[in-house]
C-alpha positions as CSV (number, residue, x, y, z in Angstrom):
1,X,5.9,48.5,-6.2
2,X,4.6,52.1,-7.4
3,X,8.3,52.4,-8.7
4,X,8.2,49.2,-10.1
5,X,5.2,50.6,-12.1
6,X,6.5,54.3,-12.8
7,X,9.3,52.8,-13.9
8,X,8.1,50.5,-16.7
9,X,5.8,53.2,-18.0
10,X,8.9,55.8,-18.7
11,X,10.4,52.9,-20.3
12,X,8.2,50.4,-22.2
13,X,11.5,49.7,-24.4
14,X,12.5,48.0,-20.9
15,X,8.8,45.9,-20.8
16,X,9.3,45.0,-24.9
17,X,13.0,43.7,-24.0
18,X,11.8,41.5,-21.0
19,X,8.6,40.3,-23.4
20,X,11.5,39.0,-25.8
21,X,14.1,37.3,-23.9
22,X,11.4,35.7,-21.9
23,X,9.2,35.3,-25.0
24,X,12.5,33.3,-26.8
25,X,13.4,31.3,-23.8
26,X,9.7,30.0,-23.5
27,X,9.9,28.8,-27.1
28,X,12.7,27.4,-27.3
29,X,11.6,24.9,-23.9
30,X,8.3,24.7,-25.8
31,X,10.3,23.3,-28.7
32,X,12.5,21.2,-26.6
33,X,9.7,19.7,-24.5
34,X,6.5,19.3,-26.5
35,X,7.8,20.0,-30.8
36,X,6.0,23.6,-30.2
37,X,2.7,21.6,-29.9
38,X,1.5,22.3,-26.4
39,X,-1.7,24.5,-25.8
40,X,-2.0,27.7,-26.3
41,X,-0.5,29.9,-23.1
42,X,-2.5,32.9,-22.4
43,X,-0.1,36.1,-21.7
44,X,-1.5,38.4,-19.3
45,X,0.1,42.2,-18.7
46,X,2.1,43.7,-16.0
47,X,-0.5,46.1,-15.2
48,X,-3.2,43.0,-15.2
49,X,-1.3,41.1,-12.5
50,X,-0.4,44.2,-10.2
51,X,-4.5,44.9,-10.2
52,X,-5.2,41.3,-9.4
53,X,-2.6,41.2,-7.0
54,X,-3.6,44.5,-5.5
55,X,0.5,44.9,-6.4
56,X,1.9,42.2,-5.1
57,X,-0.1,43.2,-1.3
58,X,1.7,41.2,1.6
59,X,-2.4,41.0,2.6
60,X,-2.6,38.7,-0.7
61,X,0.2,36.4,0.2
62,X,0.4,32.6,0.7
63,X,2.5,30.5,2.6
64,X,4.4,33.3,3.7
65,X,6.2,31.0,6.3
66,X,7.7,29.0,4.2
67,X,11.0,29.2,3.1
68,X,11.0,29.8,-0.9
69,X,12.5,31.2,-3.8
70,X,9.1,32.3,-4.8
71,X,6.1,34.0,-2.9
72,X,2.5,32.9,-4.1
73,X,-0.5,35.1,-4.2
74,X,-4.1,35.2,-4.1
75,X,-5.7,37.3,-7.1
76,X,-8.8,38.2,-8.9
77,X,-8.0,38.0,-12.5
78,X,-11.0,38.3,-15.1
79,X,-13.6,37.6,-12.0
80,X,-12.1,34.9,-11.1
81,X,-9.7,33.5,-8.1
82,X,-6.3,32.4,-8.9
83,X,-2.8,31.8,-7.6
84,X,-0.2,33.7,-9.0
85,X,3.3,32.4,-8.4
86,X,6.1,35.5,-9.1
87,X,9.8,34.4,-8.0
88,X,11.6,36.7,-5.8
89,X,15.6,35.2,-5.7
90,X,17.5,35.9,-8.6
91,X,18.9,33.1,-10.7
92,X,20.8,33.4,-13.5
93,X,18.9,30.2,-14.5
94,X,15.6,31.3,-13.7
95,X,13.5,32.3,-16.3
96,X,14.8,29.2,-18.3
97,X,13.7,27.0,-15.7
98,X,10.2,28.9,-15.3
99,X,9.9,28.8,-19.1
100,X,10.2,24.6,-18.3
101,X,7.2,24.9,-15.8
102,X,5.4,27.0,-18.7
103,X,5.7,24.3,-20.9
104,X,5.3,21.0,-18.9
105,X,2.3,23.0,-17.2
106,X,0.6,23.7,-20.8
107,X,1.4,20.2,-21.1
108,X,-0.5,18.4,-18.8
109,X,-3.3,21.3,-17.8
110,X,-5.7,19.1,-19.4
111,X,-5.7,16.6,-16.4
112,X,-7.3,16.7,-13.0
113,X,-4.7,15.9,-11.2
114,X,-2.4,18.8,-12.0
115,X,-2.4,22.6,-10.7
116,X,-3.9,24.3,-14.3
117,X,-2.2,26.9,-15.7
118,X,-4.3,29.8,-16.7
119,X,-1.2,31.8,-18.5
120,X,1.4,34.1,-17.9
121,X,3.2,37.3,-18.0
122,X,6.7,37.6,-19.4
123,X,6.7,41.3,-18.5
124,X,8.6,40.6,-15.4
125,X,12.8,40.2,-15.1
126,X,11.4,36.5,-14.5
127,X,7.9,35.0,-15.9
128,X,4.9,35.4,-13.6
129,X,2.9,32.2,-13.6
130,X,-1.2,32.1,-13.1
131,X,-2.8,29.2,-12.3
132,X,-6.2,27.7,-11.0
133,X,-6.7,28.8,-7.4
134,X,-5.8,25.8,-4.6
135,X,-4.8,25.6,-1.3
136,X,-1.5,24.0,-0.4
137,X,-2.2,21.0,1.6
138,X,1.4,22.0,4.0
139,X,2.7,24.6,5.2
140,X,5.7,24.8,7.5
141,X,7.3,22.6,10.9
142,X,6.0,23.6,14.1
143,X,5.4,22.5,17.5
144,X,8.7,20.5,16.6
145,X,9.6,18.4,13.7
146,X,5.6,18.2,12.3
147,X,4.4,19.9,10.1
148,X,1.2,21.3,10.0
149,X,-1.2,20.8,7.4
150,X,-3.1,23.5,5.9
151,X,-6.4,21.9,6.2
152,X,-7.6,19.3,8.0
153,X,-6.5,15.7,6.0
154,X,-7.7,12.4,7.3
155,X,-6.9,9.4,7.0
156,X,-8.9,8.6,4.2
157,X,-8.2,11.6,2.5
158,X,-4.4,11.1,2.9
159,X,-4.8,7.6,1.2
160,X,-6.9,9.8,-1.9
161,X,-4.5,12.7,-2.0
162,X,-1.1,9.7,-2.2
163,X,-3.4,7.7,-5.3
164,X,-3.6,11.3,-7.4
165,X,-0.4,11.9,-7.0
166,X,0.9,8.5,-8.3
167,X,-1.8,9.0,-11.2
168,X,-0.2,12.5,-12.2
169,X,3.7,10.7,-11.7
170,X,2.2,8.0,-13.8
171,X,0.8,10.5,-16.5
172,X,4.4,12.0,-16.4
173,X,6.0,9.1,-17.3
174,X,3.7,7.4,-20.1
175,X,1.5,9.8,-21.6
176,X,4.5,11.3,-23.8
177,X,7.2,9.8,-26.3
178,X,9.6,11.6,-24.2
179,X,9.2,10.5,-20.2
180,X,9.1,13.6,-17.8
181,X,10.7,13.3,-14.5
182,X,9.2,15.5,-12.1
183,X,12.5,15.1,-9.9
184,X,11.2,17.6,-6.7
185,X,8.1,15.7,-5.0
186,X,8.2,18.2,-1.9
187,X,4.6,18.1,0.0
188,X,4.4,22.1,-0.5
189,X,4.2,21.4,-4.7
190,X,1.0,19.8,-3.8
191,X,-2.3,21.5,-3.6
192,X,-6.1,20.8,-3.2
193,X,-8.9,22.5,-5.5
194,X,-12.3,23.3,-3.7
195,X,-13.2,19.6,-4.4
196,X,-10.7,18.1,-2.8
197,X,-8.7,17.1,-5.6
198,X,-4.7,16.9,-5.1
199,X,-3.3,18.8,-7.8
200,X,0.8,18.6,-8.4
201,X,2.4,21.5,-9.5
202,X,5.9,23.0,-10.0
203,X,8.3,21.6,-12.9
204,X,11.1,24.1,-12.7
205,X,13.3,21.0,-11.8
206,X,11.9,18.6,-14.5
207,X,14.2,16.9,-16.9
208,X,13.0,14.9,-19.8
209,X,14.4,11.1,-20.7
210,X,14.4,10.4,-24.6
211,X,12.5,7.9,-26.1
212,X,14.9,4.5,-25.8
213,X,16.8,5.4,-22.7
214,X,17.2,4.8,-19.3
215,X,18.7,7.8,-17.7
216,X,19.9,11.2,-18.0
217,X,22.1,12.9,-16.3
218,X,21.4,16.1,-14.4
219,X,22.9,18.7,-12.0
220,X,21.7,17.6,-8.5
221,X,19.3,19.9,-7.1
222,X,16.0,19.7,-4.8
223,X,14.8,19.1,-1.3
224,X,17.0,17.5,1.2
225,X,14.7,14.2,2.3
226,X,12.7,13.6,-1.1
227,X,15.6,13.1,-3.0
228,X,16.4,9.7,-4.9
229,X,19.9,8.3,-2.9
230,X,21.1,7.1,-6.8
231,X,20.2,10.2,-7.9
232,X,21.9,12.1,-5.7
233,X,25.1,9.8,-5.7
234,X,25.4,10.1,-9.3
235,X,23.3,12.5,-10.8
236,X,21.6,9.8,-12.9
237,X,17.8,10.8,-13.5
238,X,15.5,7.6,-13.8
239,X,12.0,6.8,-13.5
240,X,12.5,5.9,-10.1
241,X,14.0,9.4,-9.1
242,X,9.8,10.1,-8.9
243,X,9.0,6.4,-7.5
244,X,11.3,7.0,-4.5
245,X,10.2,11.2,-4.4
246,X,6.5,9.2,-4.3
247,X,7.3,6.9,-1.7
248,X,8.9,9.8,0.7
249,X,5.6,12.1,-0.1
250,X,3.9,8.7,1.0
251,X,5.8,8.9,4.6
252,X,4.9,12.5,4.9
253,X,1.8,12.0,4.5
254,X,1.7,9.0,7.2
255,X,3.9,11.0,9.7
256,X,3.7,14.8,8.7
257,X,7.6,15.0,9.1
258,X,10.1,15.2,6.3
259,X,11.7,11.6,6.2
260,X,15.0,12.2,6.7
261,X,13.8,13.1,10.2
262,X,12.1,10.0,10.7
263,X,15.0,8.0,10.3
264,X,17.0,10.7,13.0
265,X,14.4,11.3,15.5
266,X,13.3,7.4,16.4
267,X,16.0,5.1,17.6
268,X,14.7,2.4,15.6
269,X,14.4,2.8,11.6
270,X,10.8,2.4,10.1
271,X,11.6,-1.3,9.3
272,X,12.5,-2.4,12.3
273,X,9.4,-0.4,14.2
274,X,7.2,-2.3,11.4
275,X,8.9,-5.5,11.9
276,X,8.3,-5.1,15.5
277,X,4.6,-4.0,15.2
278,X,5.3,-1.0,16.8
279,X,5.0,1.5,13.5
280,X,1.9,3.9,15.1
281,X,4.9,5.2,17.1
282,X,5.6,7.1,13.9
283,X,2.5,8.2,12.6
284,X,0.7,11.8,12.7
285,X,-0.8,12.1,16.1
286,X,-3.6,13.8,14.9
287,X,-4.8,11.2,12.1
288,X,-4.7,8.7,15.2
289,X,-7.0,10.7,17.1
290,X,-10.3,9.4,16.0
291,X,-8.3,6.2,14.1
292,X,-10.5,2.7,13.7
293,X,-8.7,-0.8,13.8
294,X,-9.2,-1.2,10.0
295,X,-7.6,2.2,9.2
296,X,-4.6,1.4,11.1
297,X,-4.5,-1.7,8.8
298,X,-4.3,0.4,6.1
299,X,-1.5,2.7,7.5
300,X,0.9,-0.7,7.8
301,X,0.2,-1.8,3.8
302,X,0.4,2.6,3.5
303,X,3.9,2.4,5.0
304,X,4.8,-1.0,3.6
305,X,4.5,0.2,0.0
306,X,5.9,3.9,1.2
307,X,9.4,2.1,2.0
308,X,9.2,-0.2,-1.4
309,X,9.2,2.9,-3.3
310,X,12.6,3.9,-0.8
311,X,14.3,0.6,-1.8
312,X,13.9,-0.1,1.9
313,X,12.9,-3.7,1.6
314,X,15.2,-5.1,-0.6
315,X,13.0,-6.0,-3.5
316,X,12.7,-4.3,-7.1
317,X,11.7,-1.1,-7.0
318,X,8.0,-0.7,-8.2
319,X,7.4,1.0,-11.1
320,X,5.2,4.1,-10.7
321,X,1.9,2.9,-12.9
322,X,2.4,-0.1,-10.1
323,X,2.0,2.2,-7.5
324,X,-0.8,3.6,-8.7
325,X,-2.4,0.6,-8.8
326,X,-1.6,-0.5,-5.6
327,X,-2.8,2.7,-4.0
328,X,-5.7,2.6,-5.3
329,X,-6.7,-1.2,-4.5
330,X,-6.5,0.7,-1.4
331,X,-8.8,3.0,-1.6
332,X,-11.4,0.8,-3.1
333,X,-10.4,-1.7,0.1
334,X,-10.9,0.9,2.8
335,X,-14.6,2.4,0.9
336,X,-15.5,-1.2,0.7
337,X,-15.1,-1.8,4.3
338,X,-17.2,0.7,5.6
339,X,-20.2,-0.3,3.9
Protein backbone atom coordinates (compact mmCIF):
# COMPACT_ATOMS: atom_id res chain seq x y z
CA UNK A 1 0.00 0.00 0.00
CA UNK A 2 3.15 2.53 0.63
CA UNK A 3 3.55 2.07 -3.30
CA UNK A 4 0.09 2.52 -3.83
CA UNK A 5 0.71 5.96 -2.11
CA UNK A 6 4.28 6.82 -3.58
CA UNK A 7 2.96 6.20 -6.56
CA UNK A 8 0.01 8.63 -6.73
CA UNK A 9 2.08 11.36 -5.29
CA UNK A 10 4.79 11.22 -8.39
CA UNK A 11 1.82 11.31 -10.43
CA UNK A 12 -1.27 13.28 -9.36
CA UNK A 13 -2.14 13.61 -13.27
CA UNK A 14 -2.95 9.72 -12.56
CA UNK A 15 -5.32 10.72 -9.22
CA UNK A 16 -7.01 13.87 -11.55
CA UNK A 17 -7.74 11.22 -14.39
CA UNK A 18 -9.36 8.62 -11.98
CA UNK A 19 -11.28 11.86 -10.19
CA UNK A 20 -12.73 12.33 -13.92
CA UNK A 21 -13.75 9.15 -15.30
CA UNK A 22 -15.15 8.20 -12.00
CA UNK A 23 -16.44 11.77 -11.47
CA UNK A 24 -18.40 11.38 -15.20
CA UNK A 25 -19.67 7.96 -14.56
CA UNK A 26 -21.27 9.07 -11.15
CA UNK A 27 -23.14 11.79 -12.99
CA UNK A 28 -24.27 10.30 -15.56
CA UNK A 29 -26.06 7.39 -12.99
CA UNK A 30 -27.04 10.37 -10.93
CA UNK A 31 -28.79 11.68 -14.02
CA UNK A 32 -30.16 8.44 -15.03
CA UNK A 33 -31.45 7.48 -11.59
CA UNK A 34 -32.57 10.53 -9.60
CA UNK A 35 -32.67 13.81 -12.78
CA UNK A 36 -29.27 14.91 -10.92
CA UNK A 37 -31.46 15.73 -7.79
CA UNK A 38 -30.12 13.36 -5.13
CA UNK A 39 -28.22 14.77 -2.04
CA UNK A 40 -25.21 16.09 -1.99
CA UNK A 41 -22.31 13.18 -1.87
CA UNK A 42 -19.46 14.17 0.16
CA UNK A 43 -15.93 13.25 -1.66
CA UNK A 44 -13.26 12.31 0.70
CA UNK A 45 -9.35 11.94 -0.48
CA UNK A 46 -7.15 9.16 -1.03
CA UNK A 47 -4.84 10.13 1.67
CA UNK A 48 -8.13 10.66 4.03
CA UNK A 49 -9.27 6.95 3.61
CA UNK A 50 -5.68 5.35 3.76
CA UNK A 51 -5.42 7.33 7.50
CA UNK A 52 -8.77 6.13 8.49
CA UNK A 53 -8.13 2.81 7.31
CA UNK A 54 -4.74 2.75 8.80
CA UNK A 55 -4.06 1.76 4.74
CA UNK A 56 -6.31 -0.56 4.07
CA UNK A 57 -4.71 -2.69 7.63
CA UNK A 58 -5.84 -6.51 7.42
CA UNK A 59 -6.31 -5.53 11.49
CA UNK A 60 -9.19 -3.23 10.14
CA UNK A 61 -11.04 -5.70 8.08
CA UNK A 62 -14.62 -7.17 8.18
CA UNK A 63 -16.06 -10.19 7.14
CA UNK A 64 -12.88 -11.38 6.03
CA UNK A 65 -14.34 -14.92 5.56
CA UNK A 66 -16.65 -14.29 3.27
CA UNK A 67 -16.31 -14.74 -0.11
CA UNK A 68 -16.60 -11.13 -2.01
CA UNK A 69 -15.61 -8.97 -4.65
CA UNK A 70 -15.14 -6.33 -2.11
CA UNK A 71 -13.40 -6.25 1.46
CA UNK A 72 -15.06 -3.86 4.08
CA UNK A 73 -13.26 -1.91 6.66
CA UNK A 74 -13.52 -0.38 9.97
CA UNK A 75 -12.28 3.39 9.99
CA UNK A 76 -12.04 6.55 11.94
CA UNK A 77 -12.96 9.27 9.55
CA UNK A 78 -13.50 12.92 11.02
CA UNK A 79 -13.82 11.23 14.76
CA UNK A 80 -16.11 9.18 13.90
CA UNK A 81 -16.56 5.23 13.12
CA UNK A 82 -17.43 4.10 9.76
CA UNK A 83 -17.39 1.29 7.21
CA UNK A 84 -15.63 1.79 4.23
CA UNK A 85 -16.36 -0.64 1.45
CA UNK A 86 -13.22 -0.51 -1.44
CA UNK A 87 -13.70 -3.36 -4.18
CA UNK A 88 -10.78 -5.60 -4.80
CA UNK A 89 -11.81 -7.75 -8.26
CA UNK A 90 -11.59 -5.93 -11.31
CA UNK A 91 -14.57 -5.48 -13.53
CA UNK A 92 -14.73 -3.75 -16.48
CA UNK A 93 -18.19 -2.79 -15.19
CA UNK A 94 -17.35 -1.80 -11.95
CA UNK A 95 -17.06 1.64 -11.31
CA UNK A 96 -20.44 2.03 -13.31
CA UNK A 97 -22.09 -0.14 -11.11
CA UNK A 98 -20.51 1.45 -7.90
CA UNK A 99 -21.47 4.78 -9.34
CA UNK A 100 -25.39 3.05 -9.24
CA UNK A 101 -24.81 2.32 -5.41
CA UNK A 102 -23.52 6.04 -5.15
CA UNK A 103 -26.63 7.25 -6.35
CA UNK A 104 -29.44 4.94 -5.07
CA UNK A 105 -27.45 5.22 -1.66
CA UNK A 106 -27.75 9.28 -1.83
CA UNK A 107 -31.13 8.39 -2.64
CA UNK A 108 -32.59 6.80 0.17
CA UNK A 109 -29.78 7.87 3.06
CA UNK A 110 -32.53 9.76 4.50
CA UNK A 111 -34.36 6.64 5.82
CA UNK A 112 -33.66 4.44 8.79
CA UNK A 113 -33.78 1.49 7.32
CA UNK A 114 -30.99 1.87 4.88
CA UNK A 115 -26.93 1.66 5.43
CA UNK A 116 -26.23 5.81 5.18
CA UNK A 117 -23.78 6.85 3.07
CA UNK A 118 -21.41 9.31 4.38
CA UNK A 119 -19.58 9.96 0.86
CA UNK A 120 -16.93 8.81 -1.23
CA UNK A 121 -13.67 8.86 -2.92
CA UNK A 122 -13.33 8.60 -6.63
CA UNK A 123 -9.48 8.68 -6.28
CA UNK A 124 -9.35 5.00 -6.55
CA UNK A 125 -9.22 2.79 -10.12
CA UNK A 126 -12.87 2.00 -8.59
CA UNK A 127 -14.98 4.38 -6.15
CA UNK A 128 -14.43 3.88 -2.40
CA UNK A 129 -17.73 3.95 -0.63
CA UNK A 130 -18.09 5.41 3.31
CA UNK A 131 -20.88 4.70 5.11
CA UNK A 132 -22.48 4.74 8.72
CA UNK A 133 -20.68 2.17 10.83
CA UNK A 134 -22.91 -1.40 11.32
CA UNK A 135 -22.37 -4.74 11.93
CA UNK A 136 -23.36 -7.37 9.37
CA UNK A 137 -25.94 -9.42 10.95
CA UNK A 138 -24.04 -12.92 8.80
CA UNK A 139 -21.18 -13.89 8.20
CA UNK A 140 -20.23 -17.22 6.63
CA UNK A 141 -21.51 -21.41 6.75
CA UNK A 142 -19.96 -23.30 9.39
CA UNK A 143 -20.40 -26.24 11.40
CA UNK A 144 -22.20 -27.41 8.11
CA UNK A 145 -24.70 -25.83 5.98
CA UNK A 146 -25.64 -22.85 8.89
CA UNK A 147 -24.52 -19.97 8.97
CA UNK A 148 -23.55 -18.14 11.75
CA UNK A 149 -24.85 -14.99 12.74
CA UNK A 150 -22.67 -12.17 13.71
CA UNK A 151 -24.55 -11.32 16.79
CA UNK A 152 -26.78 -12.99 18.65
CA UNK A 153 -30.61 -12.63 16.83
CA UNK A 154 -33.66 -13.94 18.48
CA UNK A 155 -36.51 -14.74 17.61
CA UNK A 156 -38.12 -11.67 18.16
CA UNK A 157 -35.55 -9.73 16.76
CA UNK A 158 -35.47 -11.95 13.54
CA UNK A 159 -39.29 -11.03 13.16
CA UNK A 160 -38.00 -6.96 13.57
CA UNK A 161 -35.00 -7.26 11.35
CA UNK A 162 -37.58 -9.31 8.29
CA UNK A 163 -40.38 -6.08 8.97
CA UNK A 164 -37.40 -3.28 8.14
CA UNK A 165 -36.38 -4.93 5.43
CA UNK A 166 -39.80 -5.21 3.79
CA UNK A 167 -40.29 -1.39 4.82
CA UNK A 168 -36.89 -0.46 2.92
CA UNK A 169 -38.11 -3.00 -0.36
CA UNK A 170 -41.35 -1.18 0.07
CA UNK A 171 -39.60 2.45 0.08
CA UNK A 172 -37.82 1.04 -3.08
CA UNK A 173 -40.67 0.42 -4.86
CA UNK A 174 -43.09 3.54 -4.11
CA UNK A 175 -41.26 6.30 -2.91
CA UNK A 176 -40.05 7.22 -6.61
CA UNK A 177 -41.69 7.90 -10.10
CA UNK A 178 -39.27 5.32 -11.31
CA UNK A 179 -39.59 1.88 -9.06
CA UNK A 180 -36.04 0.55 -7.95
CA UNK A 181 -35.49 -3.08 -7.81
CA UNK A 182 -33.05 -3.96 -5.44
CA UNK A 183 -32.59 -7.49 -7.33
CA UNK A 184 -29.59 -9.07 -4.79
CA UNK A 185 -31.48 -9.57 -1.21
CA UNK A 186 -28.29 -11.71 0.13
CA UNK A 187 -28.34 -11.82 4.21
CA UNK A 188 -24.62 -10.34 4.09
CA UNK A 189 -26.22 -6.79 2.35
CA UNK A 190 -27.87 -6.55 5.65
CA UNK A 191 -26.56 -4.82 8.60
CA UNK A 192 -27.50 -3.62 12.23
CA UNK A 193 -26.61 0.04 13.67
CA UNK A 194 -25.85 0.15 17.46
CA UNK A 195 -29.67 0.29 18.03
CA UNK A 196 -30.52 -2.59 16.51
CA UNK A 197 -31.93 -1.24 13.43
CA UNK A 198 -31.61 -3.48 10.14
CA UNK A 199 -30.10 -1.41 7.63
CA UNK A 200 -30.02 -2.77 3.70
CA UNK A 201 -27.30 -1.84 1.77
CA UNK A 202 -25.60 -2.55 -1.54
CA UNK A 203 -27.31 -1.41 -5.00
CA UNK A 204 -24.55 -2.30 -7.43
CA UNK A 205 -27.13 -4.84 -8.97
CA UNK A 206 -30.22 -2.40 -8.90
CA UNK A 207 -32.18 -1.74 -12.07
CA UNK A 208 -34.77 0.81 -12.29
CA UNK A 209 -38.55 0.07 -13.96
CA UNK A 210 -40.04 3.30 -15.76
CA UNK A 211 -42.96 4.92 -14.74
CA UNK A 212 -46.02 2.73 -16.69
CA UNK A 213 -44.27 -0.62 -16.96
CA UNK A 214 -44.05 -3.81 -15.75
CA UNK A 215 -40.70 -5.15 -16.36
CA UNK A 216 -37.33 -4.66 -17.57
CA UNK A 217 -35.11 -6.78 -18.83
CA UNK A 218 -31.65 -7.30 -17.31
CA UNK A 219 -28.48 -9.41 -17.54
CA UNK A 220 -28.97 -12.16 -14.93
CA UNK A 221 -26.61 -11.79 -12.16
CA UNK A 222 -26.71 -12.33 -8.21
CA UNK A 223 -26.70 -14.95 -5.50
CA UNK A 224 -27.43 -18.49 -6.28
CA UNK A 225 -30.66 -19.22 -3.70
CA UNK A 226 -32.21 -15.51 -3.53
CA UNK A 227 -32.79 -15.28 -6.93
CA UNK A 228 -36.39 -14.82 -8.50
CA UNK A 229 -36.99 -18.40 -10.74
CA UNK A 230 -38.87 -15.80 -13.50
CA UNK A 231 -36.15 -13.77 -13.30
CA UNK A 232 -33.64 -15.97 -13.73
CA UNK A 233 -35.57 -17.89 -16.59
CA UNK A 234 -35.97 -14.86 -18.58
CA UNK A 235 -34.23 -12.11 -17.30
CA UNK A 236 -37.40 -10.18 -16.77
CA UNK A 237 -37.01 -7.73 -13.72
CA UNK A 238 -40.36 -7.21 -11.75
CA UNK A 239 -41.50 -6.06 -8.46
CA UNK A 240 -41.56 -9.41 -7.42
CA UNK A 241 -37.83 -10.19 -8.31
CA UNK A 242 -37.49 -8.27 -4.44
CA UNK A 243 -40.87 -10.03 -3.12
CA UNK A 244 -39.45 -13.47 -3.74
CA UNK A 245 -35.46 -12.08 -2.72
CA UNK A 246 -37.71 -11.02 0.55
CA UNK A 247 -39.34 -14.09 1.07
CA UNK A 248 -35.85 -16.21 0.71
CA UNK A 249 -34.15 -13.57 3.30
CA UNK A 250 -37.41 -14.53 5.29
CA UNK A 251 -36.27 -18.42 5.28
CA UNK A 252 -32.82 -17.52 6.17
CA UNK A 253 -33.69 -15.84 8.74
CA UNK A 254 -36.00 -18.82 10.08
CA UNK A 255 -33.30 -21.50 9.33
CA UNK A 256 -29.83 -19.66 8.94
CA UNK A 257 -29.18 -21.71 5.74
CA UNK A 258 -29.35 -20.37 2.16
CA UNK A 259 -32.66 -21.84 0.79
CA UNK A 260 -31.70 -23.62 -1.95
CA UNK A 261 -30.22 -25.87 0.65
CA UNK A 262 -33.27 -26.27 2.42
CA UNK A 263 -35.03 -27.71 -0.34
CA UNK A 264 -31.67 -30.24 -0.85
CA UNK A 265 -30.77 -31.09 2.60
CA UNK A 266 -34.48 -32.34 4.02
CA UNK A 267 -36.16 -35.11 2.12
CA UNK A 268 -39.37 -33.41 2.40
CA UNK A 269 -39.80 -29.74 0.84
CA UNK A 270 -40.98 -26.91 3.35
CA UNK A 271 -44.57 -27.46 2.36
CA UNK A 272 -44.93 -30.71 2.96
CA UNK A 273 -42.94 -30.56 6.52
CA UNK A 274 -45.56 -27.56 7.18
CA UNK A 275 -48.43 -29.51 5.90
CA UNK A 276 -47.37 -32.26 8.15
CA UNK A 277 -46.67 -30.06 11.26
CA UNK A 278 -43.36 -31.05 11.30
CA UNK A 279 -41.71 -27.50 10.14
CA UNK A 280 -39.27 -26.97 13.54
CA UNK A 281 -37.33 -29.70 11.79
CA UNK A 282 -36.03 -26.82 9.69
CA UNK A 283 -35.56 -24.07 11.88
CA UNK A 284 -32.28 -22.53 13.52
CA UNK A 285 -31.38 -24.65 16.35
CA UNK A 286 -30.23 -22.04 18.35
CA UNK A 287 -33.48 -19.65 18.06
CA UNK A 288 -35.28 -22.95 19.45
CA UNK A 289 -33.16 -23.12 22.38
CA UNK A 290 -35.02 -21.06 24.77
CA UNK A 291 -38.27 -21.02 22.16
CA UNK A 292 -42.05 -20.46 23.95
CA UNK A 293 -45.27 -22.16 22.44
CA UNK A 294 -46.48 -18.72 21.15
CA UNK A 295 -43.15 -17.98 19.31
CA UNK A 296 -43.25 -21.21 17.56
CA UNK A 297 -46.78 -19.96 16.46
CA UNK A 298 -45.26 -17.24 14.99
CA UNK A 299 -42.43 -19.16 13.09
CA UNK A 300 -45.45 -21.24 11.18
CA UNK A 301 -47.42 -17.77 9.95
CA UNK A 302 -43.14 -16.54 9.65
CA UNK A 303 -42.65 -19.45 7.22
CA UNK A 304 -46.20 -19.43 5.76
CA UNK A 305 -45.79 -15.91 4.38
CA UNK A 306 -41.82 -16.70 3.64
CA UNK A 307 -43.03 -19.36 0.91
CA UNK A 308 -45.99 -16.85 -0.48
CA UNK A 309 -43.40 -14.51 -1.36
CA UNK A 310 -41.56 -17.99 -3.18
CA UNK A 311 -44.80 -18.69 -5.16
CA UNK A 312 -44.74 -21.76 -3.09
CA UNK A 313 -48.39 -21.93 -2.36
CA UNK A 314 -50.06 -21.39 -5.39
CA UNK A 315 -51.69 -18.12 -4.80
CA UNK A 316 -50.82 -14.47 -6.15
CA UNK A 317 -47.78 -13.37 -5.22
CA UNK A 318 -48.10 -10.59 -2.49
CA UNK A 319 -47.04 -7.40 -3.24
CA UNK A 320 -44.19 -6.04 -1.15
CA UNK A 321 -46.12 -2.95 0.76
CA UNK A 322 -48.48 -6.35 1.66
CA UNK A 323 -45.70 -7.83 3.19
CA UNK A 324 -44.84 -5.19 5.07
CA UNK A 325 -47.98 -5.10 6.49
CA UNK A 326 -48.24 -8.55 7.22
CA UNK A 327 -44.95 -8.63 9.08
CA UNK A 328 -45.64 -6.19 11.00
CA UNK A 329 -49.23 -7.34 12.29
CA UNK A 330 -46.70 -9.67 13.53
CA UNK A 331 -44.80 -7.93 15.49
CA UNK A 332 -47.49 -6.04 17.13
CA UNK A 333 -49.17 -9.80 17.71
CA UNK A 334 -46.17 -11.26 19.35
CA UNK A 335 -45.42 -7.66 21.73
CA UNK A 336 -49.04 -7.95 22.55
CA UNK A 337 -48.83 -11.39 23.80
CA UNK A 338 -46.33 -10.94 26.20
CA UNK A 339 -48.00 -8.35 28.11
Amino acid sequence: MGWWRKKKSENPDEKQRLVHENGKVLLEKLIQYCNGKSNPIKTFSASQILRATDNFSPNNALFRNRPSSYQCYRGILEDRLVLVKKWVAEFSSRSGKTCCDIAISSMVSGHKNFLKLLGCCLEFPYPVLVYEYAESIICRPKNGPRYLFDVKLPWNMRMKIAKEVADALTYLHTAFSKSIIHKDMVPCKIFLDEKGTAKLSEFDNSVLIPEGEKFVEDVIEGSFGYLDHNYMNTGKVTENTDVYGCGAFMLTLLTAMNPSLVVRLYKDSPIKLVEDGRFVEIIDPTVLESCKEQELLQMHAFLILSLRCLGCLGEVVPKMIEVAKELKRMLVQAKTKLH
